[in-house]
GUMARVO-959758 format. One record per residue: x, y, z of N, C-alpha, C in turn. Coordinates in steps of 0.05 Angstrom, whole numbers. Layout:
nu nv nw cau cav caw cu cv cw
X Y Z X Y Z X Y Z $
...
***
This chain:
nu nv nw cau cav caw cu cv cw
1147 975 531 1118 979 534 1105 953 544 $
1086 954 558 1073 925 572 1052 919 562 $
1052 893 561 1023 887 552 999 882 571 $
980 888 542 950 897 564 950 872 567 $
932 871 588 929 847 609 904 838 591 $
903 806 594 878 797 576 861 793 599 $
838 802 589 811 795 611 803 770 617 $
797 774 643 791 743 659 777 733 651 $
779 712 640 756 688 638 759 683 603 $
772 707 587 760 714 558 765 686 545 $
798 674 545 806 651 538 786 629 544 $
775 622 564 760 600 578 726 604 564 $
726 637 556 692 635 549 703 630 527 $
709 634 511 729 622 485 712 595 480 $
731 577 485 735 549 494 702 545 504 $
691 557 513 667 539 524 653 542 502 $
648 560 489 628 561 464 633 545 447 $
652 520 447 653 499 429 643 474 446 $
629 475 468 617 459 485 597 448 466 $
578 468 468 556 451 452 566 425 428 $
580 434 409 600 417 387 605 391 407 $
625 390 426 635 371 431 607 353 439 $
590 368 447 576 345 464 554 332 444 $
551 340 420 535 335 395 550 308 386 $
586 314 387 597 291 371 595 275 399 $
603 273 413 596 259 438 573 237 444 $
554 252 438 526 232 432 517 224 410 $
538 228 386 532 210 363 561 187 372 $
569 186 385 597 164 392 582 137 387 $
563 128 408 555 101 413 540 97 383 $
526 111 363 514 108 346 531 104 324 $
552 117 323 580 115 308 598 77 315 $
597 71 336 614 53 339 590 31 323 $
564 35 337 544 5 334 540 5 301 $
549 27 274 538 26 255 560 33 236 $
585 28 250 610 25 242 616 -1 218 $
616 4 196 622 -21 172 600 -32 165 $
575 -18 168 546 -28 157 534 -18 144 $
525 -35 123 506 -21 98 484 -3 107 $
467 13 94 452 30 98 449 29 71 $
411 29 65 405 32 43 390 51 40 $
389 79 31 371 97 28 353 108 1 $
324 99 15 309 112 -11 305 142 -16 $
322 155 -38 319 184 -42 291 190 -54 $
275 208 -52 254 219 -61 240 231 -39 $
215 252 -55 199 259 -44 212 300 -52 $
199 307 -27 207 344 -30 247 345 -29 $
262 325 -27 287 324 -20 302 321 -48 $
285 321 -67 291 315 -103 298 331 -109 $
276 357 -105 273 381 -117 284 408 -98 $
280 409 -86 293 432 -61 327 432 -69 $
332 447 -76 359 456 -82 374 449 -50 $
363 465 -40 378 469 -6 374 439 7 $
357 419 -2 350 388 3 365 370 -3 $
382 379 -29 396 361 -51 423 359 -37 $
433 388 -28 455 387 -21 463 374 -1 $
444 382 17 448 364 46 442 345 50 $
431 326 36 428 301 29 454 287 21 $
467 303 -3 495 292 -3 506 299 13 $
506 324 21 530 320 52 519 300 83 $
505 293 76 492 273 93 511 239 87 $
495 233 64 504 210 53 539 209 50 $
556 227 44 583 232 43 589 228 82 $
576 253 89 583 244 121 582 208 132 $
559 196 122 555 170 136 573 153 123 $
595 155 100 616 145 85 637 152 97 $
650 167 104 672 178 120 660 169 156 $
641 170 167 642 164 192 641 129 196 $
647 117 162 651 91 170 629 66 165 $
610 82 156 579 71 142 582 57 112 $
575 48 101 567 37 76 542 43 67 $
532 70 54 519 82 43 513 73 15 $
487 57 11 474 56 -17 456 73 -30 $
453 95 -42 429 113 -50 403 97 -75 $
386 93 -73 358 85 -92 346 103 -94 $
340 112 -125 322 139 -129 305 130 -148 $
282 141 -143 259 148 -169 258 172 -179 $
236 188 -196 239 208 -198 212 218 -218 $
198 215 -194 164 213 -208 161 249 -222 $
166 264 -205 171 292 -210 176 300 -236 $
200 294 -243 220 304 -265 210 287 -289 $
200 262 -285 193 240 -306 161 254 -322 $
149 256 -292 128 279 -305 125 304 -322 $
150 317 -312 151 344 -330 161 341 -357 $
182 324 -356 197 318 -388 172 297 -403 $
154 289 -390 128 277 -401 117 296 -420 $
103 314 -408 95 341 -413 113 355 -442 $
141 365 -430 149 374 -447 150 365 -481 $
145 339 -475 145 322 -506 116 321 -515 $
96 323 -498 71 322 -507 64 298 -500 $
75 287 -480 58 256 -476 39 259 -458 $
29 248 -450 -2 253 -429 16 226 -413 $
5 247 -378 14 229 -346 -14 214 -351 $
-18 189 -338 -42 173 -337 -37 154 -315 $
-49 158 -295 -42 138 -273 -65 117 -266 $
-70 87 -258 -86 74 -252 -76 63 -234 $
-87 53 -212 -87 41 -181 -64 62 -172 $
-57 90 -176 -37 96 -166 -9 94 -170 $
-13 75 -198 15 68 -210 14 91 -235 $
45 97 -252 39 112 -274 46 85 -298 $
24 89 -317 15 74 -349 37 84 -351 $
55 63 -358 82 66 -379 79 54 -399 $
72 65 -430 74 56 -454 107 55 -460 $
116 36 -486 137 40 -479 146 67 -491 $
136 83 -509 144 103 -507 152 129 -485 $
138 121 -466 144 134 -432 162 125 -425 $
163 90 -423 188 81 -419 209 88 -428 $
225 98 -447 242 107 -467 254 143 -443 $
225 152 -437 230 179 -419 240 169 -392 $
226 147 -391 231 137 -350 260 136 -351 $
271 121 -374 300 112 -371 323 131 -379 $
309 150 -385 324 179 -403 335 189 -372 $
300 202 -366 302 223 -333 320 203 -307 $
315 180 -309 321 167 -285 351 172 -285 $
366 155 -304 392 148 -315 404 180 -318 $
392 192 -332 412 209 -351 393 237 -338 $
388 239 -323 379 271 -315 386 264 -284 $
364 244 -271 371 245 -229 381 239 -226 $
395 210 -242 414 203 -231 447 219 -223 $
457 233 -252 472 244 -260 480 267 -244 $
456 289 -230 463 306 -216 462 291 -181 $
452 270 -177 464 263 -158 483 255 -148 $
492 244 -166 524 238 -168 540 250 -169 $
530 273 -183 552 308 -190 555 311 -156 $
529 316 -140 534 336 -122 543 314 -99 $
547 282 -96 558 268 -77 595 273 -89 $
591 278 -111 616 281 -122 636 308 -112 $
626 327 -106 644 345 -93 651 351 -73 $
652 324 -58 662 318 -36 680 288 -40 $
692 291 -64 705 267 -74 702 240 -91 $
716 231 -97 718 203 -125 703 188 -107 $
675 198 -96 655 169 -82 632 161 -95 $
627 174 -112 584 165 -117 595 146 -147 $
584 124 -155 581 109 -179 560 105 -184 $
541 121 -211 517 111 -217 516 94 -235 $
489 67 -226 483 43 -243 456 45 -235 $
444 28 -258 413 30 -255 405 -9 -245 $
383 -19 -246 380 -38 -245 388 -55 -268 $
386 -52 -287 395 -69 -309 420 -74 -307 $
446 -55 -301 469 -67 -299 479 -87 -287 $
500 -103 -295 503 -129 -281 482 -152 -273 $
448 -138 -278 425 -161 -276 436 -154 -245 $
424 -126 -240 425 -123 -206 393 -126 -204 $
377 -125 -212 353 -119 -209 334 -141 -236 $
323 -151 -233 302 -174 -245 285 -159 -240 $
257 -159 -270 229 -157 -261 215 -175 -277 $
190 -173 -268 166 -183 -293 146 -161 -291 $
128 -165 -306 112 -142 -324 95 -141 -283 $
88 -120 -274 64 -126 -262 36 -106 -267 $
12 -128 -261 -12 -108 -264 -22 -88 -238 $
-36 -79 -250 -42 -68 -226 -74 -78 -215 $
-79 -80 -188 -99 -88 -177 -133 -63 -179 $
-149 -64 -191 -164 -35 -180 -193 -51 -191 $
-194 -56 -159 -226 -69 -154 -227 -96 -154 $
-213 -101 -155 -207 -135 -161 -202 -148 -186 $
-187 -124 -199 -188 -135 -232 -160 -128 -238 $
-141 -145 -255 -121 -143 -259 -118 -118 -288 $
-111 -101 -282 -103 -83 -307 -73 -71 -308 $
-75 -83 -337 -47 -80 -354 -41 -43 -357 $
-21 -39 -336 -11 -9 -345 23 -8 -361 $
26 -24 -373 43 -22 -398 72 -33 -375 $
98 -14 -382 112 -25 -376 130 -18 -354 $
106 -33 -330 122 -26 -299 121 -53 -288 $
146 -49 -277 148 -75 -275 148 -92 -237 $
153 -120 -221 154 -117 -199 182 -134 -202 $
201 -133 -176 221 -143 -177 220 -176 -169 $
237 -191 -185 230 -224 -183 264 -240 -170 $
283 -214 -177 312 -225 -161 332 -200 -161 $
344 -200 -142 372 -186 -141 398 -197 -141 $
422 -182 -154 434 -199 -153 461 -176 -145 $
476 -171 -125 479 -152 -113 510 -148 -116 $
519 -173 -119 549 -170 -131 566 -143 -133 $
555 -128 -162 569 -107 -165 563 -84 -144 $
548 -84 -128 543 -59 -119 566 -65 -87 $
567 -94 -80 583 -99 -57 606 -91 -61 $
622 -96 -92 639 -94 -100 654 -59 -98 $
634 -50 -107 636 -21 -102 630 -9 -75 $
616 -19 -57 619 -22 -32 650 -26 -19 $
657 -54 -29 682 -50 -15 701 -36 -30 $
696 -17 -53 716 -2 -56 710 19 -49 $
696 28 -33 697 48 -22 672 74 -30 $
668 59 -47 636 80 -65 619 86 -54 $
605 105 -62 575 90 -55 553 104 -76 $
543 72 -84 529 68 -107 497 83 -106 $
498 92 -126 469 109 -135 451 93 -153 $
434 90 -149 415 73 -168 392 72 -178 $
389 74 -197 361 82 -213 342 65 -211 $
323 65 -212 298 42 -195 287 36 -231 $
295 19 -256 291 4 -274 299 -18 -275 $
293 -35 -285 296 -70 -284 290 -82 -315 $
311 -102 -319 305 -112 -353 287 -139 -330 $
271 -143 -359 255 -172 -349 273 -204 -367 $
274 -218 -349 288 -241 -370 272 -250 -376 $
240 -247 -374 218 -268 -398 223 -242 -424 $
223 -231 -424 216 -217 -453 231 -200 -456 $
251 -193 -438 275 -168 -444 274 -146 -442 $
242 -140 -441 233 -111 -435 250 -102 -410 $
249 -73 -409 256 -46 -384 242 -40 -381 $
236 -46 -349 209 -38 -326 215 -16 -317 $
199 2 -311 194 15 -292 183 8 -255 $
210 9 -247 201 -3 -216 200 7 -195 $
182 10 -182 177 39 -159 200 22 -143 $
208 55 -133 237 64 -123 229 58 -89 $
208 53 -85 205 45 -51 209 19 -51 $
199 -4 -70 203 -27 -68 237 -43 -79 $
241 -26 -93 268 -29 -106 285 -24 -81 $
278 2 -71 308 -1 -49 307 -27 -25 $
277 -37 -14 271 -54 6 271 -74 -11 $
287 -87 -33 295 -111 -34 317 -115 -38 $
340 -81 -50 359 -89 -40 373 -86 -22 $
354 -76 -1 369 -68 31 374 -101 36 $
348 -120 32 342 -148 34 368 -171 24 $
375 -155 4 397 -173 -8 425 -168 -8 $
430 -142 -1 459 -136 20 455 -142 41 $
433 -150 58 428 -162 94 439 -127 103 $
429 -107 96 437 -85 114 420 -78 135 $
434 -63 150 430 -56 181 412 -42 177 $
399 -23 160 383 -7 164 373 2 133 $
341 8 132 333 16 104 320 40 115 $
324 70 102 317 91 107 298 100 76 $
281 110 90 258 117 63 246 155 64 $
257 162 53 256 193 56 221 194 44 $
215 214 51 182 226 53 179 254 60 $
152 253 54 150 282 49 132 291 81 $
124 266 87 112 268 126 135 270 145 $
126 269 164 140 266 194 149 232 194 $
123 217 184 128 193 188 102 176 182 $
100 156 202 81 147 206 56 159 217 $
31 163 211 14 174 220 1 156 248 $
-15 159 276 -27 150 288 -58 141 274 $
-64 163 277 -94 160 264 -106 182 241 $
-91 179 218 -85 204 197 -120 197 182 $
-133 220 173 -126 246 178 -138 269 209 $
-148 245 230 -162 264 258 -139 257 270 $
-115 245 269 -92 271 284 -59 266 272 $
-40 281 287 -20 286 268 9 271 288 $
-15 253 309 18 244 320 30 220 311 $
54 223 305 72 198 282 72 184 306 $
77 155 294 82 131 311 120 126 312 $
124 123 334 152 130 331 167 101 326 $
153 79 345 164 50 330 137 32 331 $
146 17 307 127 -2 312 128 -30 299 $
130 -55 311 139 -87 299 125 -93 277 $
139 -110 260 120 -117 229 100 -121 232 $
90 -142 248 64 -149 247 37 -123 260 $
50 -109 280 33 -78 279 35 -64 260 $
62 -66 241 49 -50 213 31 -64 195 $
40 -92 193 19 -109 184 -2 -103 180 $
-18 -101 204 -49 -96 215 -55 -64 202 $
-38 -45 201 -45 -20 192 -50 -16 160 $
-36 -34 147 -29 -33 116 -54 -28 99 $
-79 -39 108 -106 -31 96 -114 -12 99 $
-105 8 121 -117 28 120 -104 49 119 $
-81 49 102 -63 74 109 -72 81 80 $
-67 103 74 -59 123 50 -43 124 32 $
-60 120 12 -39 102 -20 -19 111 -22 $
-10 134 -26 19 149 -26 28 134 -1 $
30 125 21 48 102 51 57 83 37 $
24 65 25 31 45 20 54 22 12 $
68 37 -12 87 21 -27 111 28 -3 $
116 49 8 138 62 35 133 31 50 $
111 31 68 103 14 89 118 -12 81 $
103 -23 60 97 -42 46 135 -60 45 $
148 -30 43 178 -36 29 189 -40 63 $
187 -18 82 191 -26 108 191 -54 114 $
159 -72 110 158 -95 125 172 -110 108 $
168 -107 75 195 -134 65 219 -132 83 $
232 -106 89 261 -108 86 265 -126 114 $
249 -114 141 250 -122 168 243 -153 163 $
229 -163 153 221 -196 144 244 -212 129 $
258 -199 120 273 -217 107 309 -201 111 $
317 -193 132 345 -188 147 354 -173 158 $
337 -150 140 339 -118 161 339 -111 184 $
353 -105 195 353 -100 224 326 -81 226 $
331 -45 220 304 -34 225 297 -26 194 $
285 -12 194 269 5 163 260 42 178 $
266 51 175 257 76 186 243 99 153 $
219 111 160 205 127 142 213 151 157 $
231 170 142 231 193 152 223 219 140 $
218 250 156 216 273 146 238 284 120 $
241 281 95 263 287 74 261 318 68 $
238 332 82 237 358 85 256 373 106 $
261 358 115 277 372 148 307 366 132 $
317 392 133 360 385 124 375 362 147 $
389 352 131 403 327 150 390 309 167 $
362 305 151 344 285 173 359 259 169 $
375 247 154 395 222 156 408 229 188 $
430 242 191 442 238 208 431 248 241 $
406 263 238 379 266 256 378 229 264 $
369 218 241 359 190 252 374 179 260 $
402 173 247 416 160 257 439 165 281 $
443 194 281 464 195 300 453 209 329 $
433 213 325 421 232 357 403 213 376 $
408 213 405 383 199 413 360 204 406 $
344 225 402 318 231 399 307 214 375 $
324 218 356 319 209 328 292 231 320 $
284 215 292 255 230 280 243 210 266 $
214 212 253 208 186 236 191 170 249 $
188 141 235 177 125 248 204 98 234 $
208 76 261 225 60 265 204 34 255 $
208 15 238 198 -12 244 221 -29 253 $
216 -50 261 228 -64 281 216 -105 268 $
242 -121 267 226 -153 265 209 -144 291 $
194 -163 290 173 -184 309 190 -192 325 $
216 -207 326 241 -219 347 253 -197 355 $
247 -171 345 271 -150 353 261 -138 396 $
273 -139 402 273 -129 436 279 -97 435 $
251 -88 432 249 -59 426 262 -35 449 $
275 -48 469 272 -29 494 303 -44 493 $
318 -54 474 348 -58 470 358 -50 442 $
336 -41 426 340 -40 394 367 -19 394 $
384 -27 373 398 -11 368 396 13 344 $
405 29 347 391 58 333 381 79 342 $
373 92 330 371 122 349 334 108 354 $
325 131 382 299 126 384 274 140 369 $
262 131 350 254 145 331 233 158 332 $
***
């Protein structure tokens, strides 16, 4: 009996419908070689906490940039969750200048939810893709120093209990786990060495000091925008890069929820960071969006010395 003849072309249309694929990994190549063995410090938060379908691809994000050869650090807060288990106990949320009043009995919850609720399922779900995620908070090893800070509202210093600002890092253990191959998850708390207290330390400034003190290539800050706004709120086009000192000039007038983001951007670019990028944490796989595609998404900061029309990184 003979065989039917296979139709022309069928093998070859085959084969071409994996075109698109090749040419995706293709144009992440040059982005792959230039960010080959370099830290990356990512601030988790925002709608990317809570979204089930956000959580996941976030770790398959952060797992991807570990296997393609990256050194992936994760920094989380977890204003969300800290709030509800607030609630559940009967404590009252109370915020001034935009910071949340941590009595230390809140405190006691910050370090519960941070440590032992976000942290924990983040690590679960970088975890099933292998022996990679290690969670530590700031206090371990004295990775993280604070002192008490106040908050500013009107020109008057007021005491909101126990939040604290960061005064040193000390990065040791997390390199350590770096070079073994980890990649470290970290809870944004800090012991203070004047008084021993556990701060509460926003998770935007925590990750942009220790992008600052690994000298990494890049600090990524997840959000719940597109990015940077132009002229928010009469219009909606993000700024796609822009040098410290132009964020500089913007910092008074941006939108308290930016602020501490922005704020964490220009430390990191000021003191080693190559870029700082604020990105969409609503969009699945906006990590490897920024980093591995030309188009990129977000908004890019850049030093003042950086030669923006040579920067390396995707274009944001």
């Amino acid at each position: 009996m003979s065989e039917q003849p296979t139709p022309a072309g069928s093998g070859a249309t085959r084969k071409h419908t994996a075109l698109p694929k090749a040419r995706i990994l293709i144009e992440a190549l040059p982005w792959l070689t230039r960010h080959h063995g370099k830290t990356v410090v990512i601030k988790f938060g925002g709608n990317a906490m809570i979204d089930e379908e956000l959580k996941a691809a976030f770790a398959q994000d952060v797992v991807f940039l570990r296997h393609a050869g990256l050194r992936p650090v994760v920094v989380h807060g977890g204003g969300p969750q800290i709030s509800k288990q607030l609630d559940a106990l009967g404590i009252e949320s109370e915020f001034k200048g935009g910071l949340r009043v941590t009595t230390p009995e809140a405190m006691d919850v910050v370090r519960m939810v941070l440590a032992g609720q976000v942290q924990r399922e983040l690590v679960g779900l970088l975890n099933q893709h292998g022996p990679l995620a290690v969670g530590m908070t700031g206090e371990d090893a004295h990775l993280m120093t604070a002192t008490k800070h106040y908050a500013d509202i009107d020109g008057e210093l007021v005491d909101i209990g126990r939040v604290g600002e960061i005064t040193a890092i000390d990065p040791g253990a997390v390199q350590a786990l770096l070079d073994d191959g980890r990649i470290p998850v970290i809870s944004s708390v800090a012991r203070s060495a004047d008084d021993g207290h556990v701060y509460n330390v926003n998770a935007d400034t925590a990750a942009a000091a220790l992008a600052a003190a690994l000298n990494a290539e890049t600090l990524m800050v997840l959000t719940d925008v597109e990015g940077l706004y132009e002229d928010w709120p009469h219009s909606d086009e993000v700024i796609s890069r822009l040098t410290a000192t132009e964020l500089e000039k913007l910092l008074p007038d941006l939108a308290s929820g930016m602020v501490p983001k922005m704020r964490g951007c220009l430390h990191a670019v000021r003191n080693g960071v190559h870029t700082a990028r604020v990105i969409d944490g609503r969009v699945q796989h906006s990590i490897l969006l920024e980093i591995f595609t030309d188009e990129g998404i977000g908004t890019m900061v850049l030093p003042d010395a950086k030669d923006v029309t040579t920067d390396e990184g995707a274009a944001a």
